[in-house]
N, CA, C and O of each residue as an XYZ file, in Angstrom:
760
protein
N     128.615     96.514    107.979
C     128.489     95.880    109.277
C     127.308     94.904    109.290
O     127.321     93.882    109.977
N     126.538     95.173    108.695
C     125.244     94.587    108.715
C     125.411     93.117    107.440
O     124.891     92.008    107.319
N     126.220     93.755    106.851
C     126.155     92.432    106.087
C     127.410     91.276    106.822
O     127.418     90.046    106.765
N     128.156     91.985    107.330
C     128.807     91.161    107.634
C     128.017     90.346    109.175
O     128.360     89.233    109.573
N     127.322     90.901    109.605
C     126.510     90.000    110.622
C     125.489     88.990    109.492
O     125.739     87.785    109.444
N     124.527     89.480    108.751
C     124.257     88.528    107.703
C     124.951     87.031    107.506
O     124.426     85.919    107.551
N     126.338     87.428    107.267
C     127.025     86.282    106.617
C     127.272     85.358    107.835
O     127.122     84.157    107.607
N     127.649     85.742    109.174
C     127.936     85.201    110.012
C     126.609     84.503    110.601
O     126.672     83.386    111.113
N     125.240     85.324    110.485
C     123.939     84.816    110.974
C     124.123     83.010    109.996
O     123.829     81.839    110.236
N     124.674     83.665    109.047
C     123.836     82.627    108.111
C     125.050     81.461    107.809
O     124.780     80.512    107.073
N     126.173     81.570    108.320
C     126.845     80.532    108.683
C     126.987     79.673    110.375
O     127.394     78.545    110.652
N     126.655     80.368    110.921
C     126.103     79.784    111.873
C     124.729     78.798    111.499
O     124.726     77.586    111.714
N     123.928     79.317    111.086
C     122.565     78.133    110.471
C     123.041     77.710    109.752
O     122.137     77.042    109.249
N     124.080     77.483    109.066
C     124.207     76.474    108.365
C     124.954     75.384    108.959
O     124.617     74.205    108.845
N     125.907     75.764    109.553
C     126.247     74.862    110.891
C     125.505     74.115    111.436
O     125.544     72.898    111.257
N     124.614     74.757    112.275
C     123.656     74.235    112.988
C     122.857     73.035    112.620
O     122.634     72.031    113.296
N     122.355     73.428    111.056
C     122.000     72.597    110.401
C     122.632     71.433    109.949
O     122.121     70.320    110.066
N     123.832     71.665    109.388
C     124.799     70.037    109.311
C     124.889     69.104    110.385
O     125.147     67.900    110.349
N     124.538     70.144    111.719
C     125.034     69.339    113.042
C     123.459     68.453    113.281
O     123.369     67.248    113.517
N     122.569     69.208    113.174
C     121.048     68.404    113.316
C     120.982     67.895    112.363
O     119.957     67.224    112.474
N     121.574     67.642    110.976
C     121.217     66.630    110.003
C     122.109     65.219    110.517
O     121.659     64.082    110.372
N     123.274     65.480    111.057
C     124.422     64.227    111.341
C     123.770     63.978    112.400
O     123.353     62.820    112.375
N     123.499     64.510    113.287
C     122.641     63.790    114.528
C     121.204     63.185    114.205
O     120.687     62.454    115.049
N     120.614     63.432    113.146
C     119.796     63.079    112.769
C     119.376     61.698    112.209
O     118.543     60.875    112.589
N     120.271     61.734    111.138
C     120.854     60.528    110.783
C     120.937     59.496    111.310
O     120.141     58.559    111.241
N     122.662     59.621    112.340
C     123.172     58.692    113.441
C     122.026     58.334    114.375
O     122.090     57.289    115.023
N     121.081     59.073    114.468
C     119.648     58.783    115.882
C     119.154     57.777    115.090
O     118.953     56.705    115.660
N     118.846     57.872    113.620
C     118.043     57.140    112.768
C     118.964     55.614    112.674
O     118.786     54.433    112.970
N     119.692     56.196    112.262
C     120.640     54.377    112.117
C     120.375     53.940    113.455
O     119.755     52.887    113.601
N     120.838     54.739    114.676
C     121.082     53.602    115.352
C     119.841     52.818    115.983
O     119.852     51.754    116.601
N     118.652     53.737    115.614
C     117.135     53.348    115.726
C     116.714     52.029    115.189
O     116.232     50.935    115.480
N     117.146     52.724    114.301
C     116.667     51.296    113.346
C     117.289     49.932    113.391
O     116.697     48.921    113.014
N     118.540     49.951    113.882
C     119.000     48.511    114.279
C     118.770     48.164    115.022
O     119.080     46.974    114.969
N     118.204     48.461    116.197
C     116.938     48.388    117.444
C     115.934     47.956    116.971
O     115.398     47.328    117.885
N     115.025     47.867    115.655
C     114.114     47.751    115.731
C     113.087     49.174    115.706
O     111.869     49.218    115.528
N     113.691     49.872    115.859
C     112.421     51.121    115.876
C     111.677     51.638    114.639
O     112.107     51.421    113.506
N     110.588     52.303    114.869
C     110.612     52.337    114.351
C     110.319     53.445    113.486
O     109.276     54.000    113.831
N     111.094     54.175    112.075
C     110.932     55.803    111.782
C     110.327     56.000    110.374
O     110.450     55.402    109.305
N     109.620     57.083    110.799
C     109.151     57.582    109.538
C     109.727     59.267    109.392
O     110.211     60.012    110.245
N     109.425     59.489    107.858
C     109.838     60.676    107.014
C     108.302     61.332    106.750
O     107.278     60.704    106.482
N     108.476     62.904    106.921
C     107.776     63.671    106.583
C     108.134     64.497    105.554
O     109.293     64.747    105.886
N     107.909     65.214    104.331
C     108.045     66.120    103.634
C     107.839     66.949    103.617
O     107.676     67.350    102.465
N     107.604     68.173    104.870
C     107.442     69.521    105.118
C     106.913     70.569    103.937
O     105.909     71.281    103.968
N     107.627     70.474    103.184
C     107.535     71.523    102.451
C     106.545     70.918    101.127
O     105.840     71.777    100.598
N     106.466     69.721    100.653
C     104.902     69.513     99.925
C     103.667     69.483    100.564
O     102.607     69.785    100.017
N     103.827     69.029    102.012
C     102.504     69.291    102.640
C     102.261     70.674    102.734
O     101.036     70.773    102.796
N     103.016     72.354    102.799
C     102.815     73.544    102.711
C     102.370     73.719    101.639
O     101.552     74.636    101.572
N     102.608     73.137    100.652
C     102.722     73.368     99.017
C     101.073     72.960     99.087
O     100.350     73.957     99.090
N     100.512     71.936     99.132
C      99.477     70.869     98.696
C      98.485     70.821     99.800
O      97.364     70.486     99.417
N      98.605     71.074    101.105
C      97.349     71.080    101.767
C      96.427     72.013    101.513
O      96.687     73.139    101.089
N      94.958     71.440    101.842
C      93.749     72.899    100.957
C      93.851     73.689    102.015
O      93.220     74.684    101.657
N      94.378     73.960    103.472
C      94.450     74.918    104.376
C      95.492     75.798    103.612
O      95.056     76.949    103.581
N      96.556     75.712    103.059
C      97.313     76.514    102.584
C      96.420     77.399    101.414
O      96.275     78.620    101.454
N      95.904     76.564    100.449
C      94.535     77.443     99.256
C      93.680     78.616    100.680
O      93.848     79.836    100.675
N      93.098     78.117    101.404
C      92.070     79.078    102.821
C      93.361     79.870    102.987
O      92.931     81.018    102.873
N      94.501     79.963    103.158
C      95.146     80.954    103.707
C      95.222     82.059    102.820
O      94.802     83.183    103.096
N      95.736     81.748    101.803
C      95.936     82.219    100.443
C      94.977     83.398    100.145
O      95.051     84.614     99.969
N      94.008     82.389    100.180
C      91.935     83.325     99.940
C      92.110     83.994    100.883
O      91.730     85.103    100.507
N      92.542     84.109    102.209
C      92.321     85.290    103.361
C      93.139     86.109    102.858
O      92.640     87.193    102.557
N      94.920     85.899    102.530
C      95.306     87.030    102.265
C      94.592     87.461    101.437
O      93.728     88.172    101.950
N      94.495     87.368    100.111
C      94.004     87.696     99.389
C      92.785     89.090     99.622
O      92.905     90.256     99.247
N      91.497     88.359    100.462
C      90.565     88.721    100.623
C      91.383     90.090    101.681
O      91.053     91.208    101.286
N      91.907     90.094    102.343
C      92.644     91.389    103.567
C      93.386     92.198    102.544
O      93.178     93.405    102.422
N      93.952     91.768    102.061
C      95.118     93.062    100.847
C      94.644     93.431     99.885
O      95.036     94.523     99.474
N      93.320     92.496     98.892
C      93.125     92.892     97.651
C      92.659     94.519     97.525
O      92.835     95.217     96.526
N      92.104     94.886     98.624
C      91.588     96.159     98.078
C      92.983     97.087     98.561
O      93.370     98.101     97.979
N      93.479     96.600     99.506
C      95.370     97.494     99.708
C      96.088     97.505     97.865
O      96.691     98.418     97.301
N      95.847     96.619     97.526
C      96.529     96.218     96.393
C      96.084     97.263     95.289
O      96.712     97.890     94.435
N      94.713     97.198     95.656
C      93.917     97.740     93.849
C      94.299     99.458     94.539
O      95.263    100.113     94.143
N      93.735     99.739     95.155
C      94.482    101.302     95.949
C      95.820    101.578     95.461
O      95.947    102.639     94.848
N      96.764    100.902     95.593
C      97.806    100.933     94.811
C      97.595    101.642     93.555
O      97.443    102.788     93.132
N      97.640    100.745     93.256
C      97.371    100.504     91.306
C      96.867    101.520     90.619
O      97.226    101.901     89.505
N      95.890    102.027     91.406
C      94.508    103.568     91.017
C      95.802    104.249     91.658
O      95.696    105.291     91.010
N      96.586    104.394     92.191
C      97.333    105.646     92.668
C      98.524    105.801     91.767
O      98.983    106.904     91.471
N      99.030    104.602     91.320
C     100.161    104.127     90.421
C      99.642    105.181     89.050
O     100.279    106.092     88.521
N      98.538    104.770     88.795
C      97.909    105.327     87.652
C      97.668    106.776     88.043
O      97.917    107.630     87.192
N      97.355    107.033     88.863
C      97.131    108.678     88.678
C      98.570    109.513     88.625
O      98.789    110.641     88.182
N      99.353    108.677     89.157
C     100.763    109.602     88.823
C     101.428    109.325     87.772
O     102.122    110.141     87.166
N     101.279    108.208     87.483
C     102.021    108.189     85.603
C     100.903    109.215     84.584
O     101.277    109.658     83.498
N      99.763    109.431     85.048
C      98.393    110.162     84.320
C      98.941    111.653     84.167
O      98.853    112.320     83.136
N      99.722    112.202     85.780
C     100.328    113.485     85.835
C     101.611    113.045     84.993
O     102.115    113.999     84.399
N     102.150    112.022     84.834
C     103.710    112.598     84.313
C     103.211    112.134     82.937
O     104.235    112.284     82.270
N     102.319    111.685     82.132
C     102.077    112.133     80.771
C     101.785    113.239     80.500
O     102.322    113.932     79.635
N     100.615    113.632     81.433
C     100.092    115.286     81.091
C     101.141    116.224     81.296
O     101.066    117.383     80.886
N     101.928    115.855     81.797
C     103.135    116.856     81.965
C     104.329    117.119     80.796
O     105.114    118.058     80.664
N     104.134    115.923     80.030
C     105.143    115.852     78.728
C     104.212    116.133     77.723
O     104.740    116.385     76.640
N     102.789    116.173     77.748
C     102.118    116.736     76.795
C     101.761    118.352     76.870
O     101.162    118.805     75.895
N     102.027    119.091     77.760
C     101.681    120.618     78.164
C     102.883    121.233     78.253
O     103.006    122.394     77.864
N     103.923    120.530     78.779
C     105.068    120.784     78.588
C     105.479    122.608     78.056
O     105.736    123.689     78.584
N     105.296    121.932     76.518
C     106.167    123.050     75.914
C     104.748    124.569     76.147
O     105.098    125.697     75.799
N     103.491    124.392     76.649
C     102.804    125.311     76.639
C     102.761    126.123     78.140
O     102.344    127.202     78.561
N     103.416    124.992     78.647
C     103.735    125.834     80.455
C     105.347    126.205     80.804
O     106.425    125.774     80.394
N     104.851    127.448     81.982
C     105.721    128.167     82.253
C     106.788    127.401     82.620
O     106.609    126.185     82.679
N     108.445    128.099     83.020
C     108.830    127.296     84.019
C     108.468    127.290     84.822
O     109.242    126.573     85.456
N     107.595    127.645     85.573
C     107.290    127.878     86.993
C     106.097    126.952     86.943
O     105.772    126.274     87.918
N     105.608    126.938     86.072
C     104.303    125.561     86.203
C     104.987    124.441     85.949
O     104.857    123.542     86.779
N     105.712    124.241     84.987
C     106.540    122.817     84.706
C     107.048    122.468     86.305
O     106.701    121.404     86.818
N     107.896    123.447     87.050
C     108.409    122.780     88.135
C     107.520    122.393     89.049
O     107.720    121.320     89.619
N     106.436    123.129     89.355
C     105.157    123.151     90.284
C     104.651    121.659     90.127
O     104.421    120.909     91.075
N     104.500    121.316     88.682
C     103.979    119.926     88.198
C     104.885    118.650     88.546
O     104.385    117.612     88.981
N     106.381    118.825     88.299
C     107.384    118.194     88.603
C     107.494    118.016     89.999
O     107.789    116.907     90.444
N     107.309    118.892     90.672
C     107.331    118.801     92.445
C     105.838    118.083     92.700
O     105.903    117.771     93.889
N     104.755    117.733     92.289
C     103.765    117.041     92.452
C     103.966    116.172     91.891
O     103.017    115.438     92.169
N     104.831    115.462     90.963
C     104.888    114.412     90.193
C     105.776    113.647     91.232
O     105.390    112.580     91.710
N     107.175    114.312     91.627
C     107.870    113.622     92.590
C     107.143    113.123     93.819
O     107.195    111.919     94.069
N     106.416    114.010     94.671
C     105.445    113.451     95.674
C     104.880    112.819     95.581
O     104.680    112.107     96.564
N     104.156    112.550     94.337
C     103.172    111.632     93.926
C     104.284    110.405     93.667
O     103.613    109.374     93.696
N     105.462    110.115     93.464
C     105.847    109.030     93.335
C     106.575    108.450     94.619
O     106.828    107.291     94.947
N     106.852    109.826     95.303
C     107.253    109.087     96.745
C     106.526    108.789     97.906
O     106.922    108.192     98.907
N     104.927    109.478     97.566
C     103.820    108.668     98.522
C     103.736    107.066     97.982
O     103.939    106.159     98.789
N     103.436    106.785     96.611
C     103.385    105.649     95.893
C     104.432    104.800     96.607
O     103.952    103.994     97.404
N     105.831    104.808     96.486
C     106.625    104.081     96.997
C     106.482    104.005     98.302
O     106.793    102.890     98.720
N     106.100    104.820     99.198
C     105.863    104.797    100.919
C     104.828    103.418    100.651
O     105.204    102.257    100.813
N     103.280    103.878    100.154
C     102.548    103.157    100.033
C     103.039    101.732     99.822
O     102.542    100.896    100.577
N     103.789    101.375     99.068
C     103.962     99.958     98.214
C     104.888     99.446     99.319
O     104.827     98.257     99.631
N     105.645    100.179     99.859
C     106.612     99.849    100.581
C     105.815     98.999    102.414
O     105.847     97.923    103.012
N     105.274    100.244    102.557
C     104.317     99.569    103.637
C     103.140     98.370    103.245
O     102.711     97.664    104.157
N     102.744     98.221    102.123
C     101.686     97.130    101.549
C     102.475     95.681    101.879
O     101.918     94.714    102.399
N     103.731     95.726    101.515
C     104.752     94.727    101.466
C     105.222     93.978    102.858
O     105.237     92.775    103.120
N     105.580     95.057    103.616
C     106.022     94.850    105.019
C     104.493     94.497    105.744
O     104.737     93.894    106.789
N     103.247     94.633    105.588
C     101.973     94.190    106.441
C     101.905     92.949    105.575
O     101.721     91.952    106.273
N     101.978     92.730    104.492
C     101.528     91.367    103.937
C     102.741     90.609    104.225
O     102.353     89.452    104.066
N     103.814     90.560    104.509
C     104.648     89.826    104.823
C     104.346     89.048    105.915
O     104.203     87.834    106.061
N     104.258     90.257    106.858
C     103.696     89.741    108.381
C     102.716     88.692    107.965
O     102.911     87.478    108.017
N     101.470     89.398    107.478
C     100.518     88.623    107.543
C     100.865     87.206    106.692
O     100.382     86.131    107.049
N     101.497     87.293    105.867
C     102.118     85.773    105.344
C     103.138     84.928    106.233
O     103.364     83.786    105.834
N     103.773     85.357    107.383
C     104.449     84.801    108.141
C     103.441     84.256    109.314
O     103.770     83.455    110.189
N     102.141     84.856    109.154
C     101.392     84.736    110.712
C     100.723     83.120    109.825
O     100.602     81.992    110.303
N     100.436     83.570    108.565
C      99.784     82.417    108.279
C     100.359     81.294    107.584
O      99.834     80.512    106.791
N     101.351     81.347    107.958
C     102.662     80.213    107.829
C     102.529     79.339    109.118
O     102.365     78.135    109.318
N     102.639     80.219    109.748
C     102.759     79.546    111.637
C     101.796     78.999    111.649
O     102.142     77.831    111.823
N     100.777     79.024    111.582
C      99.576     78.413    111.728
C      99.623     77.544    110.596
O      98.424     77.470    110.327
N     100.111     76.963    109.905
C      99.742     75.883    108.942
C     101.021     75.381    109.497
O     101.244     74.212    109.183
N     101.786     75.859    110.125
C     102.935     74.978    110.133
C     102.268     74.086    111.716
O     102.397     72.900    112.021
N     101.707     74.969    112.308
C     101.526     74.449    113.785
C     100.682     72.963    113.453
O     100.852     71.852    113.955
N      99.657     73.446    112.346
C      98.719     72.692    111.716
C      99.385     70.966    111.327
O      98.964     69.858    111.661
N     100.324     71.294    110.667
C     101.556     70.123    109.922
C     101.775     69.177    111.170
O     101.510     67.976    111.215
N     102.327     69.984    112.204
C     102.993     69.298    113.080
C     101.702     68.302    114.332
O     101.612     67.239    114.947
N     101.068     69.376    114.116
C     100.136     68.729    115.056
C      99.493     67.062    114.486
O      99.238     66.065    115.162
N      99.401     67.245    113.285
C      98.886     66.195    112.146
C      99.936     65.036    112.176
O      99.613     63.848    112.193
N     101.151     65.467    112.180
C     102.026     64.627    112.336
C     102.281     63.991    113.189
O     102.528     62.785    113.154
N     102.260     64.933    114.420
C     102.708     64.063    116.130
C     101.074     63.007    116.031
O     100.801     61.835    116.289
N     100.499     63.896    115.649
C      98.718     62.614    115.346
C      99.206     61.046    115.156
O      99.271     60.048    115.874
N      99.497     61.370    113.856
C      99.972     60.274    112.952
C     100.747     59.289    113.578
O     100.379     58.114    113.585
N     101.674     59.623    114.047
C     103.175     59.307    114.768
C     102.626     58.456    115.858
O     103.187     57.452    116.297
N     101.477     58.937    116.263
C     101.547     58.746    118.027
C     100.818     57.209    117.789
O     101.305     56.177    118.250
N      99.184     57.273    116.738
C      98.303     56.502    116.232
C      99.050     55.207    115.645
O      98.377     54.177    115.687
N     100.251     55.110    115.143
C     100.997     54.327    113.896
C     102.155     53.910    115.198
O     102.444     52.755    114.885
N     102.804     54.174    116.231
C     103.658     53.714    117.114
C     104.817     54.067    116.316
O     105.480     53.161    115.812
N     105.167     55.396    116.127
C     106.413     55.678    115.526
C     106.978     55.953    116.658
O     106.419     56.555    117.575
N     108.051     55.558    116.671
C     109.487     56.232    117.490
C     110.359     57.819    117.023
O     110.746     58.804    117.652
N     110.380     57.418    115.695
C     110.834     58.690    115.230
C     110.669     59.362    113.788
O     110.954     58.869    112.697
N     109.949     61.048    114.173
C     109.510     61.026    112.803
C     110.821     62.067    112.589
O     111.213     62.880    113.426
N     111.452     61.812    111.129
C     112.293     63.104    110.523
C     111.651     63.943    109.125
O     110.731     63.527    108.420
N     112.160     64.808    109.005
C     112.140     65.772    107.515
C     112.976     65.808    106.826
O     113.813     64.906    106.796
N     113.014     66.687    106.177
C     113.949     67.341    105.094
C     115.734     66.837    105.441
O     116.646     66.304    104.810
N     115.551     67.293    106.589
C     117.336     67.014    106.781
C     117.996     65.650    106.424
O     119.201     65.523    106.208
N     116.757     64.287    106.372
C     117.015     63.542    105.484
C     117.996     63.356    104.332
O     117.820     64.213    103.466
N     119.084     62.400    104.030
C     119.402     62.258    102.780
C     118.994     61.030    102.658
O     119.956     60.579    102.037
N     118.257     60.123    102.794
C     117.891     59.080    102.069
C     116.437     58.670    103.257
O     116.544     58.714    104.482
N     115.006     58.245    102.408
C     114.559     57.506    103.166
C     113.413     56.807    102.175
O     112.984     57.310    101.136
N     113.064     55.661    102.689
C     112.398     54.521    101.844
C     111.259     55.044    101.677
O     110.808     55.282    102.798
N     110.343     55.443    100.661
C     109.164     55.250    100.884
C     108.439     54.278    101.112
O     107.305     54.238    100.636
N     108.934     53.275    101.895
C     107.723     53.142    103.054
C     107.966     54.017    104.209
O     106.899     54.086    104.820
N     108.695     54.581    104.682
C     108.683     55.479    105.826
C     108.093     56.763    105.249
O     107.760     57.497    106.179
N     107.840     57.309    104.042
C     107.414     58.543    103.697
C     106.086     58.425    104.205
O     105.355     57.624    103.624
N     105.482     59.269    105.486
C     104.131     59.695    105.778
C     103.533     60.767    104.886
O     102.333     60.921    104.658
N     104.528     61.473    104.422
C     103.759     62.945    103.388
C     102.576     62.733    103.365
O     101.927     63.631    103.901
N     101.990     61.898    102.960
C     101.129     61.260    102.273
C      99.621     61.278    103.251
O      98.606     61.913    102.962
N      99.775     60.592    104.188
C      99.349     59.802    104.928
C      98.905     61.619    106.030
O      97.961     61.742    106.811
N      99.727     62.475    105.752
C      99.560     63.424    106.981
C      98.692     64.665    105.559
O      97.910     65.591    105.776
N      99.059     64.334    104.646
C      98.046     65.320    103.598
C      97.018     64.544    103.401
O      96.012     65.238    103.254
N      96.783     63.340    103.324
C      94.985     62.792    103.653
C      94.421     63.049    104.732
O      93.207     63.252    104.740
N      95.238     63.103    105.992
C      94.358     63.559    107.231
C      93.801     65.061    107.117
O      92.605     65.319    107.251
N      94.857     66.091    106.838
C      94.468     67.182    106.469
C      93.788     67.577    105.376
O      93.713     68.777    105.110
N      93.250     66.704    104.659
C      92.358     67.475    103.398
C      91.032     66.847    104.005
O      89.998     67.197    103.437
N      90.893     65.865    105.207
C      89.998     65.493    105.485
C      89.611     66.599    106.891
O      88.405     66.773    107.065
N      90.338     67.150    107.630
C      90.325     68.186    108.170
C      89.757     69.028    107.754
O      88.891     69.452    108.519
N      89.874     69.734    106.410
C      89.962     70.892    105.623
C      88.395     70.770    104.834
O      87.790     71.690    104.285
N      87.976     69.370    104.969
C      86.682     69.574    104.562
C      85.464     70.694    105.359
O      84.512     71.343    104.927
N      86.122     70.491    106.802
C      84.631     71.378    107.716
C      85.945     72.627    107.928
O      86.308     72.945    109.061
N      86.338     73.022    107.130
C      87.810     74.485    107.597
C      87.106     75.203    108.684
O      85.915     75.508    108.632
N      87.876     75.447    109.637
C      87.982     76.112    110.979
C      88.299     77.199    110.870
O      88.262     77.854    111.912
N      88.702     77.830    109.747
C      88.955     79.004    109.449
C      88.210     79.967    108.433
O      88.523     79.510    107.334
N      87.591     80.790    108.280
C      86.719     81.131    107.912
C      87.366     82.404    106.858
O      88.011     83.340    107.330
N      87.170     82.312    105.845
C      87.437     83.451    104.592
C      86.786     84.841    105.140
O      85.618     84.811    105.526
N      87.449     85.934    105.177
C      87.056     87.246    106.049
C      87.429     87.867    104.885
O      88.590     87.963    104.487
N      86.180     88.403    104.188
C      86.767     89.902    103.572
C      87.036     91.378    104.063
O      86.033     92.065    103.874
N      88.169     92.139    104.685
C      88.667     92.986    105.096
C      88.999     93.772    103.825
O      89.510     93.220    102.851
N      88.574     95.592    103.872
C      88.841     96.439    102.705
C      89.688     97.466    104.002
O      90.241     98.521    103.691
């Protein structure tokens, strides 16, 4: 059931999307034989390449690394029990072998709880700090747009545009010049 909502979620966006790329387009042509005048953004290299994206990076980083290394020391103490357990093995009871085996299993299904929840908070936290660089993008852009007398800026949904209309450029120099005094401050969280 669930996948079949999946497939339907995700044909619907794709829809959606053909329909805002053809309208996209047609806005652009008929712009431009007017006289207007449009520029192209590249969304996804300015995420790639702005130094606010490196500051985001360093925060996660700096918030999970010690979630991470916790891991790892726990990872290790239960593969530590399931060696010692194939090395004592033949000198313990059954009743200690299983005792060890029932701590070995726990120990691997706290591990997976653990890893499992590490994943789902850093996600978040990688989606929170998406939004904010994305808010970042756009704001830089409507900047740009407004300063330069654009009529219309597009992205990605693009299939063809001149670089001279490519701003990419032009909106990742404003932001690395931004990014010199960063507004955001590297927080180490354990």
């Amino acid at each position: 059931m669930i996948r079949i909502k999946n497939r339907i979620l995700t044909i619907i966006t794709v829809a959606a999307l053909s329909a805002t790329t053809a309208y996209e387009v047609s806005a652009a042509e008929e712009q431009s034989s007017s006289g207007s005048k449009i520029g192209f953004v590249n969304i996804q290299l300015l995420l790639r390449e702005v130094p606010q994206a490196m500051f985001a990076t360093k925060r996660l980083e700096a918030s999970f690394g010690g979630r991470k290394a916790e891991i790892l020391e726990f990872q290790k103490s239960c593969q530590k029990m399931e060696k010692n357990l194939e090395k004592e093995a033949a000198a313990l009871s059954k009743q200690q072998q299983q005792k060890k085996i029932r701590k070995i299993r726990a120990c691997s299904s706290e591990l997976k709880l653990m890893d499992e929840e590490y994943g789902a908070d850093l996600r978040i936290a990688q989606a929170e700090e998406l939004q904010k660089l994305q808010r970042l993008v756009y704001k830089t852009v409507d900047q740009i747009a407004k300063q330069e007398k654009f009529d219309l800026i597009v992205n990605e949904a693009v299939i063809f545009a001149s670089p001279a209309a490519d701003i990419s450029r032009k909106v990742l120099g404003r932001m690395q010049q931004i990014s010199k005094t960063p507004n955001i401050p590297v927080k180490d969280k354990k």
